[in-house]
C-alpha positions in Angstrom: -6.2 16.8 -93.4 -4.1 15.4 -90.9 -0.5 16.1 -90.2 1.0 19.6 -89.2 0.4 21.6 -92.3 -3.5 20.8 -91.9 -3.3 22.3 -88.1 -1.0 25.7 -89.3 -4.1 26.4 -92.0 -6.4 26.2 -89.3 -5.0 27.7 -86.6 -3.9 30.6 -89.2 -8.2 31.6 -89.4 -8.4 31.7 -85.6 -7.8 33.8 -82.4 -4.5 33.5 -81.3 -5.3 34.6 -77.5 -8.1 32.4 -77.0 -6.1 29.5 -78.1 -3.5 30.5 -75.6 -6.3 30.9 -73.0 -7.5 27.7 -73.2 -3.6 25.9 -73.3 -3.5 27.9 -70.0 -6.8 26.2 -69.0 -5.9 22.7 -70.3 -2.1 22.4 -70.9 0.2 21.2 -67.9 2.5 24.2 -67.8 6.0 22.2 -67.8 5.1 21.1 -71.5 4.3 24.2 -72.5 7.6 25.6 -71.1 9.3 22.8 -72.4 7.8 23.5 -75.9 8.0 27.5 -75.4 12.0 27.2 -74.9 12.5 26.4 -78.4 10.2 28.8 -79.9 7.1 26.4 -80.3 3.7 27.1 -80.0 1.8 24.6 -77.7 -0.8 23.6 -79.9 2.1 21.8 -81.8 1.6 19.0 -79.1 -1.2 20.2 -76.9 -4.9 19.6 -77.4 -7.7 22.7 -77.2 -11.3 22.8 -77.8 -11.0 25.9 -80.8 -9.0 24.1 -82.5 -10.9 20.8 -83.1 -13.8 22.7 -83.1 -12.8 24.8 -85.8 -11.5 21.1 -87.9 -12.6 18.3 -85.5 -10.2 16.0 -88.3 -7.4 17.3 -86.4 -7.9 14.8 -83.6 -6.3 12.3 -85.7 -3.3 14.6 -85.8 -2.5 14.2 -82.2 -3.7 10.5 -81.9 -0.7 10.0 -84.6 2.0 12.1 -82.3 0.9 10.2 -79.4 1.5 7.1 -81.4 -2.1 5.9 -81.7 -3.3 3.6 -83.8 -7.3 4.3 -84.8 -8.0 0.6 -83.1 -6.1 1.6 -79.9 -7.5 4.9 -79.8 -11.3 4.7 -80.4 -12.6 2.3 -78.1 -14.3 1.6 -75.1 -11.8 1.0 -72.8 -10.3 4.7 -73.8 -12.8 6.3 -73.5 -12.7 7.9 -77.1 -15.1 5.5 -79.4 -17.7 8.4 -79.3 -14.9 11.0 -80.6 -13.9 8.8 -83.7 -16.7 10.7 -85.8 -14.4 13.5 -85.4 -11.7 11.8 -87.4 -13.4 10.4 -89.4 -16.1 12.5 -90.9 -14.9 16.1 -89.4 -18.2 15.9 -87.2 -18.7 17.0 -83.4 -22.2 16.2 -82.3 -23.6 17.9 -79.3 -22.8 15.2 -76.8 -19.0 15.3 -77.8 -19.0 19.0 -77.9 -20.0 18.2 -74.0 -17.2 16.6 -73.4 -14.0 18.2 -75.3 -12.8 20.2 -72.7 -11.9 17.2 -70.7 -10.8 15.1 -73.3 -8.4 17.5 -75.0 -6.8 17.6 -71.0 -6.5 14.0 -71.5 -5.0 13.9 -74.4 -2.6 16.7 -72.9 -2.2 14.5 -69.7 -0.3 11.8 -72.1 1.3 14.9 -74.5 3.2 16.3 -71.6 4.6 12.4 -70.8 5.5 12.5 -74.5 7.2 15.9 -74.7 9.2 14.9 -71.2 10.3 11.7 -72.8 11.8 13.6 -75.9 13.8 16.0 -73.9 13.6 19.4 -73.3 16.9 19.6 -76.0 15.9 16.9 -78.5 12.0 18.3 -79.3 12.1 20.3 -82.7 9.0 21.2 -85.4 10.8 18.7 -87.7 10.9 16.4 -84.9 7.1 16.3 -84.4 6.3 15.9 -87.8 8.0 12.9 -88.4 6.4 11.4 -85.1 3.3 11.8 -87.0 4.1 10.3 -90.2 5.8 7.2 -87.7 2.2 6.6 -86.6 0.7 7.1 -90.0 2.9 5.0 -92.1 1.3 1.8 -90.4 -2.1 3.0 -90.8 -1.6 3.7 -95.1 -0.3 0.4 -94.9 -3.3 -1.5 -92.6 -5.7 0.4 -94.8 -4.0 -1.0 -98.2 -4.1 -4.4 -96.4 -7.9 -4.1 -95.6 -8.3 -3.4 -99.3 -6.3 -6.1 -100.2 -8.4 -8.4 -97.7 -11.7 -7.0 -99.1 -10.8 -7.4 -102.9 -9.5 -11.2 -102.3 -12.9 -11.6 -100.3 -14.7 -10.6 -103.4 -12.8 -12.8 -105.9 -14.1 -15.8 -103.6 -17.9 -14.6 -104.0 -17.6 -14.6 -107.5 -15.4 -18.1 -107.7 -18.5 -19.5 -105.8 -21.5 -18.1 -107.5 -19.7 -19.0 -111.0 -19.9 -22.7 -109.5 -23.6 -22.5 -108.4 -24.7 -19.9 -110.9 -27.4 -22.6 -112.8 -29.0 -22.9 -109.8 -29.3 -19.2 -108.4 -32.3 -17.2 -107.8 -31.4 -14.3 -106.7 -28.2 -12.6 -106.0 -26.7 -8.7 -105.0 -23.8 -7.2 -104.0 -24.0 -9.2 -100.6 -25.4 -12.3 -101.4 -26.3 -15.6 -103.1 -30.2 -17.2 -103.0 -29.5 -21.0 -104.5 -32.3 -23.5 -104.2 -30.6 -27.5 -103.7 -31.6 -30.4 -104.5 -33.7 -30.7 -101.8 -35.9 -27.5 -102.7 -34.5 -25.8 -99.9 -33.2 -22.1 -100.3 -29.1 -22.2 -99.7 -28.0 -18.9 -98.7 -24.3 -17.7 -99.7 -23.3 -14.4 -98.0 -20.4 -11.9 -96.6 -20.2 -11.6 -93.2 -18.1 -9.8 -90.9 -16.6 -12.4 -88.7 -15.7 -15.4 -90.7 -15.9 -13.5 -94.2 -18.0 -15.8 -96.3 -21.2 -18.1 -94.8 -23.3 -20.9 -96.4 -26.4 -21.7 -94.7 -29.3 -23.7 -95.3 -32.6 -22.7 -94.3 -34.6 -25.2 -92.8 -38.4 -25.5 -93.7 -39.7 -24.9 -90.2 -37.5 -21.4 -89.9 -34.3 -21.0 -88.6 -30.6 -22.3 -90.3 -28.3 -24.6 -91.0 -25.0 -23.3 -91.0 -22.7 -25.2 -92.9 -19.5 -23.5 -94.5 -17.7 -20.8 -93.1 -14.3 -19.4 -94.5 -12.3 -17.2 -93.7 -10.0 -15.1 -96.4 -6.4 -13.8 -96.1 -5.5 -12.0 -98.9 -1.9 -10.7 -97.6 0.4 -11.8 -100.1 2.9 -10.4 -97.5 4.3 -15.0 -96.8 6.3 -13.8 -93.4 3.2 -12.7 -92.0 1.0 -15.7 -92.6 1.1 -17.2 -89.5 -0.4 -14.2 -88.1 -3.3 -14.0 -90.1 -3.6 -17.5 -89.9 -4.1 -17.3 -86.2 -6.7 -14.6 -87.2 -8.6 -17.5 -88.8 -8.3 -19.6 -85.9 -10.0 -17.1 -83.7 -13.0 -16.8 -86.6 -13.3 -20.5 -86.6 -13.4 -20.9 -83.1 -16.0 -18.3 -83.0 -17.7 -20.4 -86.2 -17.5 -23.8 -84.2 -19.8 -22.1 -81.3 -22.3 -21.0 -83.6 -22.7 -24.5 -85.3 -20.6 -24.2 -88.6 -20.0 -27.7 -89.7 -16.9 -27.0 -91.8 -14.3 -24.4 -91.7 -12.1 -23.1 -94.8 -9.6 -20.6 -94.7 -8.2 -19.2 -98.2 -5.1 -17.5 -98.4 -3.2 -15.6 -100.8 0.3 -16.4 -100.8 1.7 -19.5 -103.2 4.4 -21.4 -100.5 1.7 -22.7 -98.3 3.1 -25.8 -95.7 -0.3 -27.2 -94.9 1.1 -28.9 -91.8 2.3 -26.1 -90.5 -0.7 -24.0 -91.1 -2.8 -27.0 -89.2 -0.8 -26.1 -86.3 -1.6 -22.3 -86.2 -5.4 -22.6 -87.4 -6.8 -26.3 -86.0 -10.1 -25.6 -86.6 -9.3 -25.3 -90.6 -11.0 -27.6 -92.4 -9.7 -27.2 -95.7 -6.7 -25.2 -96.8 -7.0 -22.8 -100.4 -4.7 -20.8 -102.1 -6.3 -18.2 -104.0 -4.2 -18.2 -107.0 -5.6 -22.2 -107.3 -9.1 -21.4 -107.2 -8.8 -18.9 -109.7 -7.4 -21.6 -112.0 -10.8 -24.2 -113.3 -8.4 -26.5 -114.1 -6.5 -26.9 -110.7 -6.8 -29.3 -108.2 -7.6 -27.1 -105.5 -10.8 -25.8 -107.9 -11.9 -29.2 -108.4 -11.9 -30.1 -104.7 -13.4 -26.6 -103.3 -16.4 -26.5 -105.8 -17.0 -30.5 -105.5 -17.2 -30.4 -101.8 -19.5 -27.1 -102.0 -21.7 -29.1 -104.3 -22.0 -32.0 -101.2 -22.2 -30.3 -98.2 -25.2 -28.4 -99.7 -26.8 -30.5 -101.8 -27.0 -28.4 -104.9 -26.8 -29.5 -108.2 -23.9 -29.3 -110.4 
């Protein structure tokens, strides 16, 4: 969908002069010579309306040339957040259609500073393609880890409702209901930012927010402290808005818990996954006891 032999297909169905016509429009003309002198078409590099409009998924195409990751590229401060549909669903709504023109001469704006970098004598087909895949690489990879994150995530949900599951009323894909010993409903949920929340709700409305964790599930150990100052920032944000306690779960086994306090102060409570996966572990013991106090449900 993506890389160059996506954009031959669909520049194979189209009009070859009114492409042309609008890289004469759009294109700054020293990148087009520069591209021209060794027998490449400008749309190689170069951004025009007929072409995204005839497979707006190309856009991610030249986002990966220019070296773009999806974060970088569809946001605010770019200008491009409204485009991402593009990418991502092959969609161009009206109000993006209104503004192609003048973003594919953005995008070839930053192009031509790419093609001048390479060198009139170094640029090549071959050359182009592997700038792509360069870009692309990461984003297979950030993708995997996001899956990774998400699938660790859910192995926590199920760890905690198998420890509060004699006291649940209802649950779904998203959350726990659990009534404590105090008759008042505990509520266990995902959340965007930290991942997983427990919160009381209080008789007179409103919450009680009591846990929030956070969950690594990188099993990558030379990038923990990274991802450990990921947590920080979520605790932080969970401090503000009242959280009482802060746990942060990771998945990697060689955990210095010292160190980690330095990177992510605001944790609590330190868990590997591997651990908490294990009834019989310390770590088990100590997650699902201190669950049990902080929100009064019964064992």
């Amino acid at each position: 969908m993506y890389l160059q032999d996506a954009l031959g297909r669909t520049v194979e169905g189209l009009d070859i002069g009114l492409i042309d016509k609008e890289l004469g429009k759009l294109a700054p003309k020293r990148a087009m010579a520069s591209l021209a002198r060794h027998g490449l078409r400008g749309e190689l590099v170069l951004a025009v309306p007929c072409v995204l409009r005839a497979n707006p998924r190309l856009l991610a195409y030249y986002r990966l040339l220019l070296g773009y990751s999806q974060k970088e590229f569809f946001n605010t401060s770019t200008g491009a957040a409204s485009f991402k549909s593009m990418e991502t669903k092959g969609l161009i709504t009206p109000k993006t259609d209104q503004h192609l023109e003048a973003f594919c001469k953005a995008i070839n704006q930053a192009a031509a500073i790419l093609v001048e970098g390479i060198g009139p004598e170094r640029i090549s087909r071959h050359l182009l393609d592997d700038l792509t895949l360069l870009t692309f690489g990461p984003q297979l990879r950030g993708g995997a880890n996001v899956r990774r994150g998400g699938n660790a995530t859910l192995k926590v949900f199920e760890i905690i409702h198998g420890i509060v599951k004699k006291t649940v009323k209802t649950s779904g894909a998203s959350h726990i209901e659990v009534r404590n010993a105090a008759r008042r409903t505990v509520w266990i949920e995902f959340a965007a930012d930290p991942d997983i929340i427990i919160r009381e709700q209080m008789a007179k409305g409103g919450f009680r927010n009591i846990i929030a964790m956070e969950i690594k599930g990188g099993t990558d150990f030379s990038n923990i402290h990274n991802r450990l100052g990921e947590a920080e920032k979520s605790h932080q944000k969970a401090r503000a808005n009242g959280y009482t306690e802060c746990w942060t779960v990771v998945n990697v086994e060689r955990l210095d818990v010292s160190l980690a306090r330095q990177e992510s102060p605001s944790t609590d409570r330190f868990y590997r996954l591997s651990q908490l996966m294990r009834a019989n572990s310390e770590e088990y013991q100590d997650f699902k006891e201190r669950i049990f106090s902080l929100t009064g449900i019964r064992d």
